[in-house]
N, C-alpha and C positions, 0 to 999 in steps of 0.2 A: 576849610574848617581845620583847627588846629587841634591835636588829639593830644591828649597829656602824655609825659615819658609812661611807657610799660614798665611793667613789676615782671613782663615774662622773657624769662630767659630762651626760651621756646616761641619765636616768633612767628611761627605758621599762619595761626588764625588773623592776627593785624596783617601781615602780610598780604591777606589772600578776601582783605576787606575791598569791596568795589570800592573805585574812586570817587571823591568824595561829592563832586561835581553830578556823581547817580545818585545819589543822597537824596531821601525827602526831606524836605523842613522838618524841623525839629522845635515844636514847641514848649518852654519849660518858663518857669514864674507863675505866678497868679492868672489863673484860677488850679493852674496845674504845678506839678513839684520841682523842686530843683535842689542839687547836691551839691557839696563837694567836691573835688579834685581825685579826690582821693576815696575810696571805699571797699570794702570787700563785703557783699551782701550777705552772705553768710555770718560774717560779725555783729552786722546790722539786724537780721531774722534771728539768730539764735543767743549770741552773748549780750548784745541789748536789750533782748527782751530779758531776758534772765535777769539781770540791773534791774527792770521799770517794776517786774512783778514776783522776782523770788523763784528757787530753783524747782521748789516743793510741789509747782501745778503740774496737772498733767498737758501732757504736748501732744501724745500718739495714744491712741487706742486701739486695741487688737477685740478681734470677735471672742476671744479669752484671756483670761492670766491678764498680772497688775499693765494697768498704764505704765509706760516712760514717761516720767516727770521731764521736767525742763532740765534740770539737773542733770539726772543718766543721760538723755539725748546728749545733753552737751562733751560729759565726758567720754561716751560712747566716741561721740564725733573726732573730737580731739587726738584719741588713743588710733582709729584709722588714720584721719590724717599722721600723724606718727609713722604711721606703717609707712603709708604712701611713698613720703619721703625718706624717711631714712633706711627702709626695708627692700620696697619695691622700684627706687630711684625717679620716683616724678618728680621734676622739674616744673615750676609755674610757666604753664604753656603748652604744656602735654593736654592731648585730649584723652579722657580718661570714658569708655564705653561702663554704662550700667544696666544692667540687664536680670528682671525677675520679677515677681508677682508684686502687689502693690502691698509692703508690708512698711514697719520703725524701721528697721534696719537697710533699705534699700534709702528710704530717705535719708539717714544718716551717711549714706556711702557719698551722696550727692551734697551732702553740706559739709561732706569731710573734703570732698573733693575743690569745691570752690574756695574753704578757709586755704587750701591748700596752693592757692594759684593756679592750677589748672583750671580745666575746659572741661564742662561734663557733657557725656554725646548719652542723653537716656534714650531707649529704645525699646521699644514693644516685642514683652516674652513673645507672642506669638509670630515675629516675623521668623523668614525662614531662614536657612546659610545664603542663600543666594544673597539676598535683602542685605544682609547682615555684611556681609563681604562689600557691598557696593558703599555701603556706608563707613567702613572702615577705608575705605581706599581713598573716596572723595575727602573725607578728614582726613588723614593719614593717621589712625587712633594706634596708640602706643602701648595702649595699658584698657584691662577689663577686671570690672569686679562684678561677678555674675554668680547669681544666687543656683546652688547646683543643682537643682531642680531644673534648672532654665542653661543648663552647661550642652545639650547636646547639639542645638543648631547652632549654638556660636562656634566649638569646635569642627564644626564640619566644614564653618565657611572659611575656615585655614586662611583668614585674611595675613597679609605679609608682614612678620615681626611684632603682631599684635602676643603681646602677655596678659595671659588671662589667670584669674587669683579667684578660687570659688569662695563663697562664704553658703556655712550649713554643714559641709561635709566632715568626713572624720579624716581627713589629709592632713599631713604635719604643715603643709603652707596655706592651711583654712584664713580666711582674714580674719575670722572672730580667735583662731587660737592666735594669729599674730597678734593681734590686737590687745590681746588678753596679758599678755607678754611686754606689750610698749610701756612705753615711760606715764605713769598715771598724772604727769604736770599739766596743765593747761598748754597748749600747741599754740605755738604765735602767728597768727594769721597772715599771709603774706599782705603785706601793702599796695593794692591794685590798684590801677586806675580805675576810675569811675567807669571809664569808657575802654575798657580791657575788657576782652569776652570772657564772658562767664560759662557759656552756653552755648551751643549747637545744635539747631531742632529742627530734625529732619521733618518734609512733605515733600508729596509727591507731587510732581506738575501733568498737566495733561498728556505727556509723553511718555508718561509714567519714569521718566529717570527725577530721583530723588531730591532733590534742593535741601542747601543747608542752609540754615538761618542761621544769624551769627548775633548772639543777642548779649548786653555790657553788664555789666557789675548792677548799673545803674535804671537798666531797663528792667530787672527783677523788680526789683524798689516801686518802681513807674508803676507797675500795673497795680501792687496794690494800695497806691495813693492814691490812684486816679479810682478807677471802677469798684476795689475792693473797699476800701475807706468812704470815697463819696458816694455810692451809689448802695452799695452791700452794707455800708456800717454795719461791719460785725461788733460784739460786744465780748468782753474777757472770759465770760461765763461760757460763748458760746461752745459747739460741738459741733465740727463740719465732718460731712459724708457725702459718696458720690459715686457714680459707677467708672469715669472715666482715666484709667492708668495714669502713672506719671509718666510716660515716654510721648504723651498727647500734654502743650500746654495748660492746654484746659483744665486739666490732673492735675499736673504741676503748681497750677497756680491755685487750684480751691481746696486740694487738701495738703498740700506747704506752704507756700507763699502766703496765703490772706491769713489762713488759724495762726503762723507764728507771727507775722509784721502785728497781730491783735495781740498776741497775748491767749489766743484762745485754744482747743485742742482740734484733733482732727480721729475721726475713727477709720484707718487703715483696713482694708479688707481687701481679702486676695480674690474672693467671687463676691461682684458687688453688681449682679443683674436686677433685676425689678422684684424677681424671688427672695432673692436675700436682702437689700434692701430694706422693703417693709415693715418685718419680724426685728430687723440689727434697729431701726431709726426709734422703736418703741421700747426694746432691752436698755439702750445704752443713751436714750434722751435726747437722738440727734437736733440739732434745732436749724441745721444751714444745710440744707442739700444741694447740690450739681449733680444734672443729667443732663439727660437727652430729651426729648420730645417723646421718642418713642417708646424709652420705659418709662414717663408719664402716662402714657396711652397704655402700657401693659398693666402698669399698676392699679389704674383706673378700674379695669376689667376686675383685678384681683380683690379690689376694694367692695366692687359693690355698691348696692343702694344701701345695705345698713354697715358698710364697712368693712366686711369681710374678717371683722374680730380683730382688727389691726388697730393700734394706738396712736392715731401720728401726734398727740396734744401736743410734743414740746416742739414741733416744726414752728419758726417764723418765717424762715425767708427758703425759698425756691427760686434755684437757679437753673436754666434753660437756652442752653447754646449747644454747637455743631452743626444746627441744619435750622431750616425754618420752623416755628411753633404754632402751629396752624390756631387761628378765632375757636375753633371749636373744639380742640384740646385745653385752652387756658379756660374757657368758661367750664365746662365739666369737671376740671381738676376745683377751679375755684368754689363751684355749685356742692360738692362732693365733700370736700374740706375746708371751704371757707381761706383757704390763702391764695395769693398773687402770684404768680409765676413770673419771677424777673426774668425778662427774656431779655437776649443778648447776641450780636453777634460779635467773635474776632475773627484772627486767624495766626496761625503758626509763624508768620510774617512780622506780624504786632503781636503777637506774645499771649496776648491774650484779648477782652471784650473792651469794644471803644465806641457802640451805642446799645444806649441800655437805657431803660426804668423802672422804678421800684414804687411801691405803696400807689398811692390817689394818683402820681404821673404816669402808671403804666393805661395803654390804651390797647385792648385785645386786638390782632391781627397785623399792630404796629409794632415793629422793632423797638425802638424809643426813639430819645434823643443823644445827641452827642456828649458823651460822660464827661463831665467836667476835665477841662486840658487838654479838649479832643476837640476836634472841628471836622467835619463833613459837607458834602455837596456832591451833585449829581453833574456829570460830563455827558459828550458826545463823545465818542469814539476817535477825534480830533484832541478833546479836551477841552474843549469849551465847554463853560457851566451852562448848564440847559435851566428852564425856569421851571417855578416848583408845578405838581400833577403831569410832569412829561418823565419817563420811564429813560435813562440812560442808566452809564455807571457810576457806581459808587465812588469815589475819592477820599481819602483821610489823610491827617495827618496829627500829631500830636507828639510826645516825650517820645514815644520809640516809633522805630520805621523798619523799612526793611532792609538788608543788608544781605544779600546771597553770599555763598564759601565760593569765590571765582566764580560764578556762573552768568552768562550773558543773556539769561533771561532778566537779571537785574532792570532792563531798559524798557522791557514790558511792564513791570510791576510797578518803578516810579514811574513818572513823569511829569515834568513841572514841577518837582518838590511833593506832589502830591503819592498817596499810595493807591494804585488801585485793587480792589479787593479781587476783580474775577465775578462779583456779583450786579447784578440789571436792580435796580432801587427808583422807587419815588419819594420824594420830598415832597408832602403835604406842605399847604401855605402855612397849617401854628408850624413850620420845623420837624413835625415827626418825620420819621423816616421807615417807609411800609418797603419790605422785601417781595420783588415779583418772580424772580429766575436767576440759579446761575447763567452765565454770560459765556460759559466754557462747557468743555465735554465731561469735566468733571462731575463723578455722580456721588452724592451725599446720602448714605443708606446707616440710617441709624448712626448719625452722629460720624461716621468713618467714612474719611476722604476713600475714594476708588477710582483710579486711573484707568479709563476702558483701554484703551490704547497697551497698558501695561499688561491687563487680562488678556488681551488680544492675543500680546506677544508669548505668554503663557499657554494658550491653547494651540495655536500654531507648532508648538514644541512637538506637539499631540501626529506620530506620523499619517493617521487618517482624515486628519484637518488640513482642508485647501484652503480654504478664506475663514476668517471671521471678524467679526465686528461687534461691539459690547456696547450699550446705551443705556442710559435709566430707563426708568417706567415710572412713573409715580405710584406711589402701593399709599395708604393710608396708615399700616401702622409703622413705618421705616421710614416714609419719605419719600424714599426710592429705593429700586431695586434694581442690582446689574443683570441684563437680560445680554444674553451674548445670541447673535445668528450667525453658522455654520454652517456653510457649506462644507460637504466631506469628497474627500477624493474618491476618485470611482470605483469602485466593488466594496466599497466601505459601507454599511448597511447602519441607516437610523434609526435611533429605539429607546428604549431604556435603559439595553447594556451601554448603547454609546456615552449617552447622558453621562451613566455612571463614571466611565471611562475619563469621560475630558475631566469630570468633577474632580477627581483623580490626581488627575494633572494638574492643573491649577493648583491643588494644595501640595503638592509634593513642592512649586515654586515659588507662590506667596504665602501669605497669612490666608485663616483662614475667611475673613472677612470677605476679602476682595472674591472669592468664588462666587459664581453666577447663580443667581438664585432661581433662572430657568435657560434653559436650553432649547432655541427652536433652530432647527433644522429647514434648510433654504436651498432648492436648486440652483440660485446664485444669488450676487447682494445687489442691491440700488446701485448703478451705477454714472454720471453723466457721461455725455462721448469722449469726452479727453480721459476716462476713468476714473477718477475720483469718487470717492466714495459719499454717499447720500445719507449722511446719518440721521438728515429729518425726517426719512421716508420711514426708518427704523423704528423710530421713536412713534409714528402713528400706527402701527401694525399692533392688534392686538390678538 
C-alpha cells in the first residue's frame, strides 16, 4: 500500500507505523466514504463548516456564560495554533500531549493542534505521573498544553524533554495570554496527507502496558460518515452531551467530531455523571446523548416512575457504548421515556462504533448491524468464519483499522486483513450481531477499560502483598467490577486497615477508576501444577 508524500517534518509517527503487510483491509467507496489525497481534518470539522453554515452558530456549550459560536472557536483555534508554531516551535509531526477536564478550550487546543500538523496524544486528567510518563516515552511527546488545574501529575511524571505550556493560570507563558497576543489572521493549515496521523490514542492491553493507536487525517472524517451521518444522523439544530472525556474516542468523537462534521453544537461539561447529566439535558435542550449503560441504569433510578421532575422532552437519539447494554436496561430506559437507545460497539483501535442501530432496526439485547462501510463476521480462533448461532470472535473491517505505535501485539489484533476486537459474538441468521463475553482478561466496569494484570502490578508495589490477582465480577449496575484476591506476606494482618491500605496504593499509581472495588483476602491463589495462575477459578468465587 502506497501512502501519499507527509506534510510532517517530524517523522516519528509514519515511521513507527506497522508494516503495511499487518494491515487490515481497508474499506472505502460506496456504501462507505472516501477522500482525497490530501486533507487536514480540522479544516474539514471546523473552517468547512463555518462556509456550509455561517460563523454566528454555536459550536460549544459551557454549564454557564455565552456559547462559542463557530466563529470564536475558530479564531480561538487559529490564534493557538500561532502559538504552537511560531511561539512554542512545533513542527508538523511533533506529538503534542492534552490534558484537562472536558471544556471549549481543551477542544480548541486539539483542533489547533491538528490545523497545525501535529499529532494530538489526549489523555485522561485523572491518570496518574506514572501513566503519564509511560505515555510520553512510548510517543516520544515533545510538547503539552495542560489545563492548570490538571498541571500536578503531569509535572510529576518529569517525562524527558517534554514542554509543558498551562492554559488558565496567571503565568506570563499562560497559552490564553500567548494566544491573546498572536497574530488575529486566519492560520493556514498545514497541507497533510489524508493518511498522516492526526492522532494517538492510547488503551491499555491485557498486560496492562499501554498501546498506541495511530489514527490519519482521514480516519477522523471516517467515523463520522460512517456511524455518525449513517446511523446517528444528526441534524444542525442538534445539541450533543455525554458523560465520556475527550482523552476516551468515544468522547472524542460524540462531543467533537459528529456535532461539528453536522454543523450542530455540543455541551462541554467538566462533571458529566448521571447526576449532572439529567438537570444540564433539560436547562440547555440537549437532544443527542452518549454514555454508558451504566449511568443509563443510574439515571433510571433517578428518574423514577413519574420522572423524578426531570425534563428530558428535547432528547431524540441515545447513544450507548463502552461495555455491553444489557435487554433490560434498553427496555426500562425506553418504557420510562419512550426513546431507543442506539447501542453500539467500537474500540480505541477503530476509533470509534462500527456495529450499531437506531430507530425500528434496533433489536434489544442485540448490538445491531454492521454500520454502513463496515463489514463483520464471527471466526475461530484459527480464523476461520464459523456459521451464524455458533459464538466465536468477532472480526471487522472497514475505512479505519488498527495501526499500533511500534508494538508487536499488532499481529494479534489483525489478522487476514481482518480486526479482531478481543470480544466472543454471535451472528444471528437476519445478520444481527448479539455480544456474549469478552474473549480476554480485560474488565469493562462502567464503560472503562481495566487491565487486571496492571492492578495486579500496582498492588504488589504494596510491601505486605505476596501475590495478587484482579478479575471481573459481573455487578448489574457497572457491568463489572475489578475484584483483586491477595494473599499477604506473613505477620501481615487482613481487615479493613488493610483493605484501606492497598486501596491506597493503587491510587497513589493509576487512575482512580482502575482501583478494586473489593478486596478478598486468600491463604493463596488457584494454582495448576506447573504454577499458572487459575483465573476461572477466581471468577467463580463469590
Amino acid at each position: 500500500m502506497e501512502l501519499t508524500p507527509s506534510a510532517h517534518l517530524d517523522t516519528f509517527a509514519r515511521d513507527r507505523l506497522p508494516p503495511t503487510a499487518q494491515w487490515p483491509d481497508l474499506l472505502y467507496g460506496p456504501p462507505g466514504p472516501s477522500y482525497p489525497r490530501r486533507l487536514n481534518c480540522a479544516v474539514e470539522l471546523l473552517d468547512a463548516t463555518v462556509e456550509r453554515f455561517g460563523p454566528g452558530r454555536p459550536a460549544f456549550r459551557t454549564g454557564s456564560g455565552e456559547p462559542w459560536t463557530y466563529g470564536r472557536l475558530r479564531e480561538q483555534v487559529d490564534r493557538i495554533a500561532h502559538v504552537l508554531t511560531a511561539r512554542l516551535g512545533v513542527v508538523p509531526g511533533n506529538r503534542v500531549l492534552l490534558r484537562g477536564p472536558t471544556t471549549p478550550l481543551l477542544a480548541a487546543c486539539w483542533l489547533a493542534v491538528l490545523k497545525a500538523g501535529a499529532v494530538a496524544v489526549t489523555v485522561l486528567a485523572q491518570q496518574r505521573a506514572r501513566e503519564l510518563r509511560t505515555i510520553c516515552e512510548l510517543a516520544e511527546v515533545s510538547h503539552a498544553l495542560c489545563d492548570e488545574r490538571s498541571l500536578e501529575g503531569l509535572t510529576e511524571a518529569k517525562a524527558p524533554g517534554l514542554r509543558i505550556t498551562p492554559y488558565g493560570s496567571d503565568g506570563p507563558d499562560d497559552l490564553l495570554r500567548l494566544a491573546a497576543a498572536a497574530p488575529p489572521t486566519p492560520y493556514p493549515a498545514v497541507p497533510t496527507a489524508a493518511d498522516d496521523v492526526a492522532l494517538i490514542a492510547f488503551t491499555s492491553g491485557t498486560t496492562g502496558r499501554p498501546k498506541g493507536c495511530l489514527h490519519f487525517h482521514r480516519d477522523v472524517l471516517a467515523v463520522a460518515d460512517t456511524f455518525s451521518a449513517q446511523v446517528l444522523r444528526p441534524e444542525p439544530e442538534d445539541v450533543f452531551a455525554g458523560s465520556p472525556p475527550l482523552g476516551f474516542t468515544f468522547g472524542l468523537g460524540g462531543l467533537v467530531v459528529f456535532p461539528l462534521r453536522a454543523g450542530a453544537s455540543a455541551l462541554l461539561l467538566e462533571q458529566a455523571g448521571p447526576k449532572q447529566l439529567l438537570p444540564a439535558i433539560a436547562e440547555h435542550r440537549v437532544s443527542v446523548l452518549f454514555t454508558a449503560p451504566t449511568a443509563y441504569r443510574v439515571m433510571l433510578e433517578s428518574l423514577g416512575r413519574d420522572g423524578g421532575g426531570h425534563d428530558l422532552g428535547s432528547l431524540r437519539r441515545c447513544v450507548s457504548a463502552g461495555e455491553n447494554l444489557p435487554a433490560a436496561t434498553w427496555r426500562a430506559w425506553h418504557e420510562r421515556t419512550g426513546l431507543r437507545i442506539i447501542n453500539g460497539i467500537g474500540a480505541t483501535e477503530l476509533l470509534h462504533i462500527f456495529i450499531s442501530a437506531a430507530d425500528e432496526a434496533i433489536r434489544p439485547g442485540a448490538t445491531g448491524l454492521p454500520v454502513p462501510g463496515w463489514q463483520a463476521r464471527i471466526v475461530d480462533p484459527s480464523g476461520r468464519p464459523l456459521p451464524d448461532g455458533e459464538p466465536g470472535l468477532l472480526a471487522v473491517r472497514g475505512p479505519v483499522g488498527c495501526r499500533y505505535l511500534a508494538d508487536p501485539r499488532q499481529t494479534e489484533y489483525v489478522r487476514d486483513g481482518w480486526n479482531l476486537t478481543g470480544d466472543t459474538y454471535v451472528r444471528e441468521r437476519d445478520g444481527y450481531f448479539r455480544y456474549v463475553a469478552r474473549a480476554d482478561d480485560m474488565i469493562i466496569s462502567a464503560g472503562y477499560n481495566i487491565a487486571g494484570p496492571e492492578v495486579e502490578d500496582a498492588l504488589l508495589h504494596h510491601p505486605d502483598v505476596a501475590e495478587a490477582a484482579v478479575v471481573g465480577r459481573p455487578d448489574e449496575l457497572r457491568g463489572q467490577i475489578a475484584v483483586a484476591y491477595v494473599v499477604l506476606r506473613e505477620g501481615a494482618a487482613p481487615g479493613d486497615d488493610a483493605v484501606q491500605a492497598l486501596n491506597a496504593a493503587v491510587r497513589e499509581r493509576l487512575a482512580p477508576y482502575k482501583c478494586p472495588r473489593s478486596i478478598v483476602f486468600l491463604d493463596a491463589l488457584p494454582r495448576t501444577a506447573t504454577g499458572k495462575l487459575q483465573r476461572f477459578r477466581l471468577r467463580d468465587l463469590r
